[in-house]
N, C-alpha and C positions, 0 to 999 in steps of 0.2 A: 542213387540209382544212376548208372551210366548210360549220358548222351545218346542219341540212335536217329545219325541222317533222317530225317524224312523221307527223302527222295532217292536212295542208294538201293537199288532193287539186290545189291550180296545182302541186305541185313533185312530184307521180305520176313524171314521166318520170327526174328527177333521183332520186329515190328507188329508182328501178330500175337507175341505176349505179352506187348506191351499192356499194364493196368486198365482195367476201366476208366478210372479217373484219369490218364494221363489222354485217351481217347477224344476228351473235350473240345484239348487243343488243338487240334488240326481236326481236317476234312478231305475225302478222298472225292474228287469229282469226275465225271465223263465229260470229254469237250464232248458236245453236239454238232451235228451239222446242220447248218441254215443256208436256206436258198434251194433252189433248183434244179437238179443235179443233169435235168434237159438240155438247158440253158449256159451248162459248165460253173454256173454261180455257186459252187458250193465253197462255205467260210465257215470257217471255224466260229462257236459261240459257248462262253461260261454265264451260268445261272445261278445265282447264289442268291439263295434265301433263305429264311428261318430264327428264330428265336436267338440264336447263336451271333447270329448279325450284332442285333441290341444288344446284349453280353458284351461286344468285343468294340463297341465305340461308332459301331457305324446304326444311324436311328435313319429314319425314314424322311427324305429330304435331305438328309447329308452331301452334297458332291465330293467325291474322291478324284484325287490322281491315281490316276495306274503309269506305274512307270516299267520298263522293262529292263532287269536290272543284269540279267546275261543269258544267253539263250536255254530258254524252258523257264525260265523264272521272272515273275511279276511283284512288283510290291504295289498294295493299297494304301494310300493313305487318306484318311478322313479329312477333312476342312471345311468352312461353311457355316451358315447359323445354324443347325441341330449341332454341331459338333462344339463349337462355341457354347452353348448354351448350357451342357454338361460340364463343361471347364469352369464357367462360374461359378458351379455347387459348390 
């Protein structure tokens, strides 16, 4: 099955037949806003949670790095004693 960007909105159509199973992999999210929009505080905020978390390496108590790896784009990566503790299995 051929590749298909994530993030390249020319292949939107194709990415919408994408498999069910291939759906797993990724997740579409809404930044939120947080803060006060009186006050001018308003910041952008990502929420991520769900079952899917545990799946993919990151357990409850894990600390991550989020690095910003070029504009619009973020990597996570796990580290920590929950993350450690699955390496030993």
């Amino acid at each position: 099955m051929e590749q298909i960007p994530l993030f390249n909105p020319e292949n939107q159509k194709q990415q919408r037949e994408v498999n069910k199973a291939d759906l797993k992999t990724f997740r579409t999210l809404k930044i939120e806003e947080d803060g006060d929009p009186r006050d001018g505080g308003i910041k952008p905020k990502i929420r991520l949670r769900g079952n899917w978390l545990d799946r993919a390496g990151f357990k409850p108590g894990t600390r991550v790095n989020v690095t910003c790896i070029a504009y619009g784009i973020i990597k996570l990566h796990a580290f920590g004693q929950a993350s450690m503790e699955k390496e030993a299995v």
